[in-house]
C-alpha positions in Angstrom: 71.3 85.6 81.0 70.3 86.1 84.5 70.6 82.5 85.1 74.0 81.9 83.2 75.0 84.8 85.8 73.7 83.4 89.2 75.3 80.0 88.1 78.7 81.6 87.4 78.5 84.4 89.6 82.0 82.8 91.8 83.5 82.6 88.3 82.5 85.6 86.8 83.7 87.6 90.3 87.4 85.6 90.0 88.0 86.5 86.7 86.6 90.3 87.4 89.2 90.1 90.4 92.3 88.7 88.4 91.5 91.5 85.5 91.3 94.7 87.8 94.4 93.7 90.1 95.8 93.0 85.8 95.2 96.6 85.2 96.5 97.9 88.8 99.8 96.3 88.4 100.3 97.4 84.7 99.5 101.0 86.0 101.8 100.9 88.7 104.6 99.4 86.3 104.1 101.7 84.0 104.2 104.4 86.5 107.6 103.7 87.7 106.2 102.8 91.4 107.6 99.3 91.5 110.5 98.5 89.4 110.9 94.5 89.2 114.3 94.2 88.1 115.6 96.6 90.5 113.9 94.5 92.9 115.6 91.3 92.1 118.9 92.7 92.2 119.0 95.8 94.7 115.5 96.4 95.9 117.4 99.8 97.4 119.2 100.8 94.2 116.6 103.7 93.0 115.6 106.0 95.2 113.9 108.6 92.2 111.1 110.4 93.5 108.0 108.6 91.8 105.1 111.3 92.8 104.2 113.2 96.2 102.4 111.5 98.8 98.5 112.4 99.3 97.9 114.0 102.5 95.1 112.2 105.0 93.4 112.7 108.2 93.6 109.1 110.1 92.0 108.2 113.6 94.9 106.5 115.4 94.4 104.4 118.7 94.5 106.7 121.0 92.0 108.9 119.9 93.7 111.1 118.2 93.6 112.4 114.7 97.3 112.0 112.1 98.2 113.7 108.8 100.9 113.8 107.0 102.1 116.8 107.3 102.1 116.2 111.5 105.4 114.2 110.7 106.9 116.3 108.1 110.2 116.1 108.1 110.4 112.7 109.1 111.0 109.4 107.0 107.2 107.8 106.5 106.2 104.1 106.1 103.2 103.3 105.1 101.9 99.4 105.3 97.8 99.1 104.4 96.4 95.5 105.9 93.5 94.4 108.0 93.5 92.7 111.0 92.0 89.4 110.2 93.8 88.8 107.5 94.6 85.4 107.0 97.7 85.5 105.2 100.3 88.1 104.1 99.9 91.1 106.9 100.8 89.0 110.0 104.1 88.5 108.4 104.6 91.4 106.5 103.8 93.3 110.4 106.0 90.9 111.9 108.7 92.1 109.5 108.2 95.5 110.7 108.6 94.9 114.1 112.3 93.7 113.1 112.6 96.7 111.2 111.4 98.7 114.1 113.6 97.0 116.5 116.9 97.5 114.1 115.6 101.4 113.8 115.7 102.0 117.3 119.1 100.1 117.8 120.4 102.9 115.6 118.5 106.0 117.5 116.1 107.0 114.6 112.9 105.4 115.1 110.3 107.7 116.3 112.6 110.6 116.1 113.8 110.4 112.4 111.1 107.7 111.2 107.7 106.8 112.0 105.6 103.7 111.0 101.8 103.9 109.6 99.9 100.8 109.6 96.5 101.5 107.9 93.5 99.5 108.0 91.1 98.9 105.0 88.8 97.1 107.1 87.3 99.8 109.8 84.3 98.3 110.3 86.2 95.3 112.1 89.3 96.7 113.2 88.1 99.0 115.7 90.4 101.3 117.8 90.5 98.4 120.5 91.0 95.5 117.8 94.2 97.7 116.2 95.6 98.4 119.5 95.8 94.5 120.7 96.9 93.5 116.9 99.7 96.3 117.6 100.8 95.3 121.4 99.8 92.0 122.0 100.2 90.2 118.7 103.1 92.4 117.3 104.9 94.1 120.4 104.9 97.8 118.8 106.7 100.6 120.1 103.7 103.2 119.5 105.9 106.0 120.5 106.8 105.9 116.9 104.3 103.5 115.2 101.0 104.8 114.1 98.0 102.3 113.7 95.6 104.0 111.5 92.0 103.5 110.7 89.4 106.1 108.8 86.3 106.0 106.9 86.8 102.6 104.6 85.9 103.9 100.8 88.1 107.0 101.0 90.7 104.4 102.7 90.6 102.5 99.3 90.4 105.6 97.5 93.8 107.2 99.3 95.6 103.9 98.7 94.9 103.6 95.2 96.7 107.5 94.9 100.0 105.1 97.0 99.7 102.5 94.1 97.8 100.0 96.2 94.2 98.2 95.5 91.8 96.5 98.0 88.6 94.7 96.6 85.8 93.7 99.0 83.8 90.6 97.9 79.8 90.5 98.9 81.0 88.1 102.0 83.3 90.9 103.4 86.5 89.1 102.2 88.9 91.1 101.2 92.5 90.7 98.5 94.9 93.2 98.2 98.1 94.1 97.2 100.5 93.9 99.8 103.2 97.1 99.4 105.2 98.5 102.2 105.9 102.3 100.8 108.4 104.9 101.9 108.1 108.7 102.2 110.6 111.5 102.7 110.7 114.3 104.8 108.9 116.5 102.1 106.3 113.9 101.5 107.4 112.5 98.1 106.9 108.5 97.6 110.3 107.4 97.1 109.9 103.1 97.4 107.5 100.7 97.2 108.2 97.1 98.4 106.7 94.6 97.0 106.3 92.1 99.9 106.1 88.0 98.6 105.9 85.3 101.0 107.3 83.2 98.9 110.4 85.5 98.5 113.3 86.9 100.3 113.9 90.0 97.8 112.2 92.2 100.4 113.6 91.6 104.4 113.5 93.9 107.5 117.0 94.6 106.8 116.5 96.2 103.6 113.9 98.0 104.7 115.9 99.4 107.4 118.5 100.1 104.6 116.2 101.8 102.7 115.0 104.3 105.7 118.8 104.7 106.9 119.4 105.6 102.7 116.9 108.5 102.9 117.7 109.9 106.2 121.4 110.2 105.0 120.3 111.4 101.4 
């Protein structure tokens, strides 16, 4: 048996993969937290409550420490990556930074609606390594732009309470789902995105839509 293991081990650890991130989608279906045919036709149409946000206590760049309730209040969106990812977060940040730049044409970001990019991958993405990603590689506005990092298991444990999964391989790789998630003033999750690559369901203009829709609610 311990040989049949060691032989399949890269088999055994995909299949292991594909049946947790199985279960994590059916749970977040059946929750409500992503409807997929809402999605395809009006990814803003339902704005429900789906459950209240779980509060945190973050190290941002500069040192300092954020919760949720410091921007209560305030329209939250939440975005969990790592900074050497290799695929979907430069994209999906790069997306954001549209949505921050059509947010600030209209006078709200930073003052009606802040941004929280959380890492999963501490270890890496120190204070110094999230700050470059956010200015140099992303031109963020981080009067209103929060780049996040905290001890990594309670990380993964906080964003499985947003809906979200992370798995960590034994080489330090990571997959994950890749949500951007809104929050309203009183801290209840009200959207979560489902970001593809592949698809335009999901753009910086409708997530600018769907801030502007809660501010105005």
């Amino acid at each position: 048996m311990a040989a049949f293991v060691k032989k399949y081990s890269l088999q055994i650890f995909l299949f292991s993969l594909v049946f947790l991130f199985g279960i994590a989608a059916a749970w977040i279906y059946g929750s409500g937290m992503l409807n997929e045919g809402a999605e395809q036709s009006d990814p803003n149409a339902d704005f429900s409550v789906i459950k209240q946000a779980p509060d945190f206590s973050l190290e941002n760049v500069d040192g300092k420490t954020v919760s949720l309730a410091d921007t209560e209040g305030k329209v939250r969106l939440f975005y969990f990556f790592f900074a050497s990812c290799p695929d979907v977060c430069p994209p999906t940040t790069y997306m954001l930074t549209e949505a921050q730049d059509m947010l600030k044409e209209k006078g709200v970001f930073g003052k009606d609606v802040v941004f929280h990019s959380v890492t999963f991958d501490p270890e890496r993405d120190s204070k110094e390594v999230l700050k470059k990603w956010a200015l140099e590689k992303n031109k963020a506005d981080l009067s209103g732009w929060y780049f996040l990092r905290g001890e990594e298991k309670k990380t993964a444990e906080w964003m499985e309470q947003f809906g979200s999964l992370v798995i960590k391989d034994k080489d330090g790789n990571f997959s994950h789902s890749n949500y951007v998630t809104l929050v309203d003033g009183e801290g209840n999750i009200r959207k979560v995105y489902n970001v593809k690559m592949d698809s335009d369901d999901v753009t910086a203009e409708t997530i600018t839509a769907g801030v502007m829709k809660l501010l105005e609610s």
